[in-house]
C-alpha positions as CSV (number, residue, x, y, z in Angstrom):
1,X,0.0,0.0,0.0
2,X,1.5,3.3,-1.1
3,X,0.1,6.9,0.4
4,X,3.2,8.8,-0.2
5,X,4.8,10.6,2.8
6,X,1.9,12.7,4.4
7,X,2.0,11.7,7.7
8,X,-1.8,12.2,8.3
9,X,-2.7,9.4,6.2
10,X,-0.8,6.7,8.1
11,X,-2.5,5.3,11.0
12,X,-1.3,3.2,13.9
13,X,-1.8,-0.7,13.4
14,X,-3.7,-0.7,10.1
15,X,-1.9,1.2,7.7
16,X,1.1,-1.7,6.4
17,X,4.3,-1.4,4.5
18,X,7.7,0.2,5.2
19,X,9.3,3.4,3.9
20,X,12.5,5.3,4.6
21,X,12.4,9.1,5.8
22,X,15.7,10.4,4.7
23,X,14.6,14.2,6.4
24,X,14.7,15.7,9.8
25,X,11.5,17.2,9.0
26,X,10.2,14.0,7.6
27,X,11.7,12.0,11.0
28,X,9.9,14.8,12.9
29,X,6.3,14.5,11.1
30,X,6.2,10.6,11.3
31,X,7.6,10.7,15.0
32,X,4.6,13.3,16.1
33,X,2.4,11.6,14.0
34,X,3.1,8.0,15.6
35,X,3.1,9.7,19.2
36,X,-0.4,11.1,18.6
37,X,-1.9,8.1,17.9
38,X,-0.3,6.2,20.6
39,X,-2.8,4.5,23.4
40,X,0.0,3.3,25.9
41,X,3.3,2.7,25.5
42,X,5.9,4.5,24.0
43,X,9.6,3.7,24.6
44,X,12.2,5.3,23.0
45,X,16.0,4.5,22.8
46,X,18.5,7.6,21.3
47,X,21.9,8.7,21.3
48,X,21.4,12.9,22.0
49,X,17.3,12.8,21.9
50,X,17.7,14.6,18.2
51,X,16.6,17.6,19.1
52,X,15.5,18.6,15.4
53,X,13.3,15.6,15.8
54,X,12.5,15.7,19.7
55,X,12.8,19.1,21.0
56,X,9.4,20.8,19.1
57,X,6.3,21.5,20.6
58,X,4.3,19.5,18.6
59,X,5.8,16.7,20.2
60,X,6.0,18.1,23.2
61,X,2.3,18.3,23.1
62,X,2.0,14.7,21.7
63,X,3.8,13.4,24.4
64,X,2.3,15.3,27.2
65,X,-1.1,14.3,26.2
66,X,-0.2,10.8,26.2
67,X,1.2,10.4,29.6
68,X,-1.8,12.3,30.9
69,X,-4.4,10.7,29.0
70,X,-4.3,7.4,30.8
71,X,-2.6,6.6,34.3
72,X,-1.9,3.2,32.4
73,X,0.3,5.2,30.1
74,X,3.7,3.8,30.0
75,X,6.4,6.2,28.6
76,X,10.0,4.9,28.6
77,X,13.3,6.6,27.3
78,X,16.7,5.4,27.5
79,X,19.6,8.0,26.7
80,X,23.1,6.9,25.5
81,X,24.4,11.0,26.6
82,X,21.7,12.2,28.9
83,X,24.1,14.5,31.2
84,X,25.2,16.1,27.6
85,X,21.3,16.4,26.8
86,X,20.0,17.5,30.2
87,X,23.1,20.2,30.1
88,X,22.1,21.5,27.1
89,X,18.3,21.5,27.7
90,X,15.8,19.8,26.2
91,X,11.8,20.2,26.5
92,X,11.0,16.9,26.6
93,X,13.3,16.3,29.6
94,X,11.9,19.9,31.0
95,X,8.3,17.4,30.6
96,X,9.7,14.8,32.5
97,X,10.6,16.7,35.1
98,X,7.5,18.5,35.6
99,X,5.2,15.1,34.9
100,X,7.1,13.2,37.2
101,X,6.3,9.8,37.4
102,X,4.7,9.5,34.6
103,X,7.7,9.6,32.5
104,X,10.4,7.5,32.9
105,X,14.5,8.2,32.0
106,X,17.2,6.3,32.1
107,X,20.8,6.3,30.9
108,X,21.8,3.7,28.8
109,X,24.2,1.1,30.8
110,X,28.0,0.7,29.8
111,X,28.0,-2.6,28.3
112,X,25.6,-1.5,26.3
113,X,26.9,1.8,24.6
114,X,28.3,-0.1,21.6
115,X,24.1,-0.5,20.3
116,X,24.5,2.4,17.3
117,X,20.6,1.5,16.7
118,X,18.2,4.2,17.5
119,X,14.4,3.7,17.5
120,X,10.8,4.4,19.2
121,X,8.8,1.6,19.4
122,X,4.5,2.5,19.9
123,X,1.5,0.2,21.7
124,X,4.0,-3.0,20.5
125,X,3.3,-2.5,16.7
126,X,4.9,1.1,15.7
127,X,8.4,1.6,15.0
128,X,10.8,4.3,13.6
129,X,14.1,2.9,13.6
130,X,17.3,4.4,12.6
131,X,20.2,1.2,12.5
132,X,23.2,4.0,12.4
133,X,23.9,7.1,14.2
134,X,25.6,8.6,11.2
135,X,22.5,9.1,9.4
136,X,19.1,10.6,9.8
137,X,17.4,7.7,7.3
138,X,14.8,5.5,9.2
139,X,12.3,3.0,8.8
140,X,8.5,3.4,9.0
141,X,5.8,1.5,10.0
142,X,3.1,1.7,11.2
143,X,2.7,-2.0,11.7
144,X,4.8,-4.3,12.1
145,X,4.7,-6.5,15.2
146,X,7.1,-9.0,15.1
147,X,10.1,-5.8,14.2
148,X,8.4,-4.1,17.3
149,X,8.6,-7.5,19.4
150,X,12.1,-8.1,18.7
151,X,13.1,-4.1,19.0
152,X,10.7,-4.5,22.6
153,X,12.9,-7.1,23.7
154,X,16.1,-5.4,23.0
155,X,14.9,-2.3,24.6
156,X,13.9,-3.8,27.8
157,X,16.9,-6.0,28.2
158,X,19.0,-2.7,28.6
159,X,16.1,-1.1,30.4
160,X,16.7,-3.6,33.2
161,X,20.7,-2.9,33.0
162,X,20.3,0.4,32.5
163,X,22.3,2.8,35.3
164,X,21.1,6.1,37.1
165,X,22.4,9.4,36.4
166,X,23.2,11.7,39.1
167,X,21.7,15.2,36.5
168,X,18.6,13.5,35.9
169,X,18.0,11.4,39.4
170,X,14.5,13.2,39.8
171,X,13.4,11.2,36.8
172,X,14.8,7.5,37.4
173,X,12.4,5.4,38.0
């Protein structure tokens, strides 16, 4: 199924088939589109939290109202630099901080700093994924379980490993 790259048109666990954004505005688009249509969970694994990507008020906005539209909202993000990125400043850590609990940080364990992967993974069945931090190209889709699954697993395996960091203790969880 082809609908070309207007992000409105996808829609979260009908909508099939891969494509490659090769943008930051395109990343950007599909990642806000993606969060907006998220019911649950959202985890997200990154190297700086691309701020051309990130660090926008649309998903600002698309973030917040996920965490506050369900107190079974799960919202997971594991940072390879997150003293660099909470240094510099960053909205979406700013949201954390002011939501608390119901957004959870966490700096991506030693042993597992050689993963070059980068990806966000939606409700189990959504996933942008970017297999090299010396590109901005990433996969789509909309739906596609079994990548999510095996991306899922990954993610929570260095979830459970992951370490504390002393500028961002007020949102380990």
């Amino acid at each position: 199924m082809n609908y070309g790259k207007d992000a409105n048109k996808y829609i979260l666990g009908e909508t099939e088939g891969e494509f490659i954004c090769t943008t930051e505005e395109e990343n950007q688009q599909f990642t806000v589109a993606m969060i907006k249509q998220t019911e649950l969970h959202l985890d997200i694994l990154s190297h700086n939290f691309d701020p051309n990507i990130y660090d926008n008020n649309e998903c600002y906005e698309a973030i917040e109202d996920l965490a506050l539209r369900s107190r079974h909202s799960c919202i997971r993000i594991l940072l390879h630099n997150i003293s660099f990125i909470s240094q510099r400043g960053h909205s979406i850590i700013h949201l954390g901080k002011r939501l608390g609990s119901l957004m959870q940080f966490r700096s991506v364990a030693t042993t597992y700093r050689h993963i070059a992967d980068t990806f966000m993974i939606v409700d189990g069945i959504g996933v942008i994924h970017r297999p090299h931090t010396d590109t901005i190209a990433a996969t789509v889709n909309f739906k596609n379980a079994p990548l999510a699954r095996d991306l899922l697993e990954l993610f929570d395996d260095i979830w459970e490993n992951s370490e504390p960091d002393p500028n961002t203790r007020f949102m380990i969880m």
